[in-house]
C-alpha positions in Angstrom: 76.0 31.8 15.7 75.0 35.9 15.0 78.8 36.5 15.2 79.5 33.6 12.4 76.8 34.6 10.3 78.3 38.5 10.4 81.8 37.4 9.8 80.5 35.4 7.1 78.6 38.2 5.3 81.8 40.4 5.1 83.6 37.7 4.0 81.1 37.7 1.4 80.7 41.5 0.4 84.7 41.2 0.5 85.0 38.8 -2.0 82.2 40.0 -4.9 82.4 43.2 -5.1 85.0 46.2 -5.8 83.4 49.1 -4.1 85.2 50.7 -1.9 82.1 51.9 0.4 80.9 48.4 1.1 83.2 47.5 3.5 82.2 50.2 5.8 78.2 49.2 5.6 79.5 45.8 6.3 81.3 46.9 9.2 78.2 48.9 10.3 76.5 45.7 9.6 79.4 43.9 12.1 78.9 47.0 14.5 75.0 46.5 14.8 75.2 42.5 15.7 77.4 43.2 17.9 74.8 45.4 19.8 72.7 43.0 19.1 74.8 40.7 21.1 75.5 42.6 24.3 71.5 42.9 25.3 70.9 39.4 24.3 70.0 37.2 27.3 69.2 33.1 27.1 65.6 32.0 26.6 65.2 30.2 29.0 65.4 32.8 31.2 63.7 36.4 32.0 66.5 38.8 32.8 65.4 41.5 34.5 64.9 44.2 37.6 62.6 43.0 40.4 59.8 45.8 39.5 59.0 45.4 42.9 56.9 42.2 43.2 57.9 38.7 45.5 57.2 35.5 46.2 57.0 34.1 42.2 58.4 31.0 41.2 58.3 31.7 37.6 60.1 28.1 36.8 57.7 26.1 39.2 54.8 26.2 36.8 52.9 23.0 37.0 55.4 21.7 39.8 53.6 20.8 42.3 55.1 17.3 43.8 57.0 18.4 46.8 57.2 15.6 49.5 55.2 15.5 52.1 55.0 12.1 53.5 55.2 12.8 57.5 57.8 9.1 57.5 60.3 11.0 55.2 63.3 11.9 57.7 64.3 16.0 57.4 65.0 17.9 54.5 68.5 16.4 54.0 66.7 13.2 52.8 63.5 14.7 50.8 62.8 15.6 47.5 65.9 17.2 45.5 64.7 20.8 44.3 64.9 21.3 40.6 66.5 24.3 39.7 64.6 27.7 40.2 61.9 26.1 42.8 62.8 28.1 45.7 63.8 31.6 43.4 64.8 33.4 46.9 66.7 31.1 48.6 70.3 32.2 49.1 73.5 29.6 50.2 75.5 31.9 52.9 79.5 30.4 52.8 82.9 30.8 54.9 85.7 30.7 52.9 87.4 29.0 55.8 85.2 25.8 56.1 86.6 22.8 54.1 84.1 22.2 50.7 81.9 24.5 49.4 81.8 26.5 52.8 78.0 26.5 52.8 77.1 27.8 57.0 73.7 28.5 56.6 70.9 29.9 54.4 68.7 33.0 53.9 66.2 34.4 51.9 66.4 37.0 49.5 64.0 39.9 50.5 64.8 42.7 48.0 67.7 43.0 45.2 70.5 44.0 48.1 69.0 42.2 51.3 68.6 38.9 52.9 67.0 37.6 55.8 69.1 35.3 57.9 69.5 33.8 61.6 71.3 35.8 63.9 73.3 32.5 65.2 75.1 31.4 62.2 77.7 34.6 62.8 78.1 33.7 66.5 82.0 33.0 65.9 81.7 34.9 62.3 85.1 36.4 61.7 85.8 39.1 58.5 81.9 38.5 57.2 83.2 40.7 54.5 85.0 37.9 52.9 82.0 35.7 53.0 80.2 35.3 50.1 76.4 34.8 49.4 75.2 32.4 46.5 71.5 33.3 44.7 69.8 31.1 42.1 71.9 28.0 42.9 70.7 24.4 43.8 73.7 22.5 43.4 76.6 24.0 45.5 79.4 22.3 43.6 77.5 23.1 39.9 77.1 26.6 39.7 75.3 27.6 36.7 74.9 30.4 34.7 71.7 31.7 36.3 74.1 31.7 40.0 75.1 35.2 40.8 77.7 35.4 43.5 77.8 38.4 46.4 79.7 39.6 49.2 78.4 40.5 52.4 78.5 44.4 52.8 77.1 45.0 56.2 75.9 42.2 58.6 72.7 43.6 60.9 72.0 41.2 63.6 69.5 42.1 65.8 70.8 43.9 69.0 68.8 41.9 71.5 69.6 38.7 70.1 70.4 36.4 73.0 72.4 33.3 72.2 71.3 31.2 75.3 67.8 31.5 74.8 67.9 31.8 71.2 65.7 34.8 71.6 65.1 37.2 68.4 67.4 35.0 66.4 67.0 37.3 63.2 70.4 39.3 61.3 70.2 41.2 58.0 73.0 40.9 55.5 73.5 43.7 53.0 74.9 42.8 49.7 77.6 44.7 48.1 75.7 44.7 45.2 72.1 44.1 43.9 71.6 40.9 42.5 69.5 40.7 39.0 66.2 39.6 39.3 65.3 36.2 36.7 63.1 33.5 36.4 65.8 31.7 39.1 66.3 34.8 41.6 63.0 36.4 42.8 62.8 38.3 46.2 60.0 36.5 49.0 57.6 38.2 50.3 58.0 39.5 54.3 54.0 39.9 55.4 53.0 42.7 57.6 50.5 42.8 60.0 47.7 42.6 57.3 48.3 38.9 56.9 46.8 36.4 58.7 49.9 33.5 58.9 48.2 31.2 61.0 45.4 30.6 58.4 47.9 29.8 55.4 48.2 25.9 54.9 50.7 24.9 52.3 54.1 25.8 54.1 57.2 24.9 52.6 61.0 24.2 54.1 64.3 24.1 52.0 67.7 23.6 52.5 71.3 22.4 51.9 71.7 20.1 55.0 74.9 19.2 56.2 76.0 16.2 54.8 77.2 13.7 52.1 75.0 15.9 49.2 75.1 19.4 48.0 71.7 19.8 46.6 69.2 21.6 47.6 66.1 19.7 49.1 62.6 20.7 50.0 59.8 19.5 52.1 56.2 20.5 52.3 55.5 21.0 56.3 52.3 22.1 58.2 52.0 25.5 61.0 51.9 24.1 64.2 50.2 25.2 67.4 52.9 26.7 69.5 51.3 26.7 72.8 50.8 23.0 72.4 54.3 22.4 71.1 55.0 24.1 74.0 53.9 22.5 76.6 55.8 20.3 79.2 55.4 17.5 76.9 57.1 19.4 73.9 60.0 22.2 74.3 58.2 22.9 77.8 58.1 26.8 77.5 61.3 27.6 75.4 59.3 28.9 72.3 59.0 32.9 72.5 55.6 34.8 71.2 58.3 35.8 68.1 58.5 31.4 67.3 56.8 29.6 64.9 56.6 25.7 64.9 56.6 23.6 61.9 56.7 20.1 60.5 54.3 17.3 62.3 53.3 16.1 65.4 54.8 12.6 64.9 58.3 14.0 63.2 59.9 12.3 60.3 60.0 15.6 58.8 62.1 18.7 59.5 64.8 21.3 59.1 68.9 20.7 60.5 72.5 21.1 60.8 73.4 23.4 57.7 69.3 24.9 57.0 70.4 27.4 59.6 68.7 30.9 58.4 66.9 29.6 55.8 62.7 30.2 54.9 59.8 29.0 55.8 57.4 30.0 53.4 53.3 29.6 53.2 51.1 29.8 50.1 48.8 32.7 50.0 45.3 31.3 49.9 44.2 33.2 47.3 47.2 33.6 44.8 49.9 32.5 43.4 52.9 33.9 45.4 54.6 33.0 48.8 55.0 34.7 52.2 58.2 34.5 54.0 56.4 33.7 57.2 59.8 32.5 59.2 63.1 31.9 59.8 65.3 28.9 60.6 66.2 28.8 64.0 66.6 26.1 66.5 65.3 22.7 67.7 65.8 19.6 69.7 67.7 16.8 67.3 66.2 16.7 63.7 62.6 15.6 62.9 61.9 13.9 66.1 57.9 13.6 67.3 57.2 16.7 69.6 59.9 18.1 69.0 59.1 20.6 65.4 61.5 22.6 64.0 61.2 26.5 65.5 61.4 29.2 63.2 61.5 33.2 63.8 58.5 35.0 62.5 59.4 37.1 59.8 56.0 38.9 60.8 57.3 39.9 64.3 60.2 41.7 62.9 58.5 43.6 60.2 59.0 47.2 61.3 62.5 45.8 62.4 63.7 44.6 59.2 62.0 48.2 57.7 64.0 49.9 60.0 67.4 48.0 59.9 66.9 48.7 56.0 66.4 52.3 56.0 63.1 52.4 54.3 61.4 54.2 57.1 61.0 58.3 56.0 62.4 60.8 57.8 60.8 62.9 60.1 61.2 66.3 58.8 57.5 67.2 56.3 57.8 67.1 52.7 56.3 69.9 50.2 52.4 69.3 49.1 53.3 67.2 45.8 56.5 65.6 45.8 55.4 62.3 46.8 55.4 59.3 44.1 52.2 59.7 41.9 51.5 55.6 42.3 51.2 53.8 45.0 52.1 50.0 45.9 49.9 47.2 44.9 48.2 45.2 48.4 48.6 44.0 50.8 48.1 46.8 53.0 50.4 48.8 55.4 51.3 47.7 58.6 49.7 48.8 61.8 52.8 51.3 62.0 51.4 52.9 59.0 54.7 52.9 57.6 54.0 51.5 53.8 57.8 50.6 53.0 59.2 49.8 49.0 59.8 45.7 50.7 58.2 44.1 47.4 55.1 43.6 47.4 52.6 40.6 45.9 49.9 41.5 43.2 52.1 43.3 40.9 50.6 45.9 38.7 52.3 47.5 35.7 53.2 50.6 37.6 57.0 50.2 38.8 57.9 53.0 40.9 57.6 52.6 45.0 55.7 55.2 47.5 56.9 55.9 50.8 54.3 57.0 53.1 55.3 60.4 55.1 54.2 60.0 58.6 53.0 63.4 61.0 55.7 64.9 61.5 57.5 63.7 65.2 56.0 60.0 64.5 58.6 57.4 64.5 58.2 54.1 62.3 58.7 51.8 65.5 61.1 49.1 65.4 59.7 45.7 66.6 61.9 45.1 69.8 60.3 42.0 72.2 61.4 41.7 75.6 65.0 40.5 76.7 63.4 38.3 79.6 63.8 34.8 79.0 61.6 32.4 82.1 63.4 29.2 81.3 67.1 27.9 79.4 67.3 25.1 78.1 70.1 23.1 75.6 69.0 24.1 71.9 70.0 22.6 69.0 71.4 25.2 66.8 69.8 24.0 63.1 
C-alpha cells in the first residue's frame, strides 16, 4: 500500500508541474518509502533479538485452557496448540523420511542452540542436511513467522548409552541464529538455584506420529520417581538424571514422534517457564504406572554450558575488562560459573557477564556414572 501511494505521488508531481527539480525530491520521496519499507515488520508480531531473557510466551496472553483431563489419551489426541503457545519448541526433520520428515523435537535454548534427545540420531546419517523448524505448529502450513535451520554441529552427550537410555541428552548447533518474535522465544534451562520438584503447572507438547501434523499440548503433573520406580512401575530403570511425568492412572502422555521435545514447569512466582526436561523414553504411551520419563535439563546444566562454550577460560583477565552489568536472577549455579544461557526477569540492561573463575578452576561438566544395575526393553518416544 506505501509503495502504491509513492508511485502515485510521482505520478502526480509528474503530471502538474514543469519543474525540472521536482522529479528528483519525488524520487527522494520514492527513495525514503523505500527505507521505510525494508525495516518494516508485521504487527502482529515483535521482531526482534532475544536480549537475553526465556521462557515468555508473548502470544499466550490470557490462554490458559490447555487439557488436562487425566482420561485424555497422550498428546497426539489433546488440545491442538494455537500458534505461538509453545514459542521454543523446535520440529527436528530427515529429509529422507516420507512427509514432512518430522523425527523428533527440541527446545530452543538460546538464538543458535537446541536441546534434544541423544536417541533420535542413533541411525542419523549427514545431520547436516537435516533441517530444524522454529515458530511452526502446523508442519505442512508454514507461516511466515517459521524460520527454517540447518544443523551445524550435533553434540550428543559422550556417555550416552543406548541400552539403558542413560544421559539421553545431544545439542544441536544451528548454522545460523534464529530471530527472536512473539512466536520464537528461547526456554529457560534452570540451574541449581531452582527448586523443580516444587513447580506444579508442567506442560508437554509435541507433533506425535500420526494421521495429524499439528502441534498438540497437554498439561501434566511431576511425579515421584522413586515410586514410579518401584517394582510395580519401571522397577529400577529410571536414573537420578530422570524425571517422571503425566499421572498415576495414564490417559495422558508423551510418544512416537515427541522424541526430544520439553517438558516445561511454571515458575511459581512469574510469568515465564523452566525447561525442567527432556523427552526420553517410556513403556507404550499413556498407560497407568507407566509415565512418560524425561532427562532433567537441571542435571546437565554445567554440561550443556560446557558443550556450548560459555564457560571462561582459565587464563586471569586485567582488573576492569569485565561487562559493567550483570545478568538478571536466578542465581549462578553451584559451579559458580554464571553463563550468558538467557535468563528470566529481564531488565533493560542487554549485555551478558561471564564470571572469571580463580585462575586453575575448571567449570565442571555434569558427567553421571556409566553403571547401569538393570536393562530392560524401552520404548524409544
Amino acid at each position: 500500500m506505501l509503495l502504491l501511494q509513492a508511485l502515485a505521488s510521482v505520478a502526480a508531481l509528474e503530471e502538474t508541474s514543469s519543474c525540472s527539480l521536482q522529479l528528483p525530491l519525488a524520487v527522494m520521496y520514492l527513495l525514503f518509502l523505500f527505507m521505510l519499507l525494508a525495516v518494516y515488520r508485521p504487527a502482529h508480531g515483535t521482531w526482534d533479538t532475544c536480549r537475553g531473557t526465556c521462557g515468555l510466551r508473548p502470544m499466550a496472553s490470557g490462554y490458559h485452557s490447555v487439557a488436562s483431563d487425566y482420561r485424555m489419551p497422550h498428546v497426539v489426541h489433546g488440545r491442538g496448540a494455537p500458534p505461538g503457545a509453545w514459542p521454543w519448541i523446535v520440529s527436528i526433520q530427515d529429509p529422507r523420511k516420507i512427509g514432512t520428515g518430522h523425527t523428533c523435537g527440541g527446545a530452543l535454548i538460546s538464538p543458535q542452540w537446541v536441546l534434544t534427545a541423544a536417541h533420535c540420531f542413533l541411525r542419523a546419517r549427514n545431520v547436516t542436511l537435516w533441517r530444524v523448524l522454529i515458530g511452526a505448529t502446523h508442519l505442512t502450513h508454514l507461516g511466515p513467522e517459521v524460520q527454517v535451520r540447518h544443523i551445524k554441529r550435533l553434540l550428543a552427550h559422550q556417555h550416552y548409552a543406548a541400552a539403558s537410555q542413560q544421559n539421553d541428552i545431544a545439542l544441536l548447533e544451528l548454522d545460523e541464529p534464529v530471530e527472536c518474535s512473539d512466536y520464537i522465544q528461547p526456554a529457560c534451562v534452570p540451574n541449581a538455584s531452582v527448586t523443580v520438584s516444587d513447580l506444579k503447572s508442567c506442560y508437554i507438547a509435541g507433533w506425535t506420529h500420526g494421521p495429524s501434523d499439528v502441534l498438540h499440548e497437554a498439561r501434566v503433573r511431576l511425579l515421584d520417581t522413586h515410586l514410579i520406580n518401584s517394582s510395580r512401575g519401571y522397577a529400577g530403570a529410571i536414573h537420578p538424571h530422570n524425571l517422571c511425568a503425566g499421572y498415576p492412572r495414564g490417559g495422558m502422555d508423551t510418544c512416537q514422534g515427541d522424541s526430544g521435545g520439553p517438558l516445561v514447569c511454571k515458575d511459581n512466582s512469574a510469568s515465564y517457564f523452566w525447561l525442567v526436561g527432556v523427552t526420553s523414553w517410556g513403556k507404550g504411551c499413556a498407560r497407568a504406572k507407566r509415565p512418560g520419563v524425561y532427562t532433567s535439563t537441571q542435571h546437565f546444566h554445567d554440561w550443556i554450558v560446557g558443550q556450548m562454550g560459555l564457560c571462561p577460560p582459565e587464563t586471569a583477565e586485567p582488573a576492569g575488562t569485565a561487562a559493567p552489568c550483570k545478568l538478571p536472577e536466578p542465581t549462578p549455579t553451584e559451579s559458580d560459573c554464571t553463563t550468558p544461557i538467557p535468563h528470566p526477569r529481564p531488565t533493560k540492561t542487554t549485555c551478558l557477564l561471564i564470571q572469571r573463575q580463580p585462575q586453575g578452576q575448571r567449570c565442571p561438566l555434569s558427567c553421571p556414572p556409566s553403571s547401569f544395575a538393570r536393562t530392560q526393553k524401552l520404548k524409544l518416544i
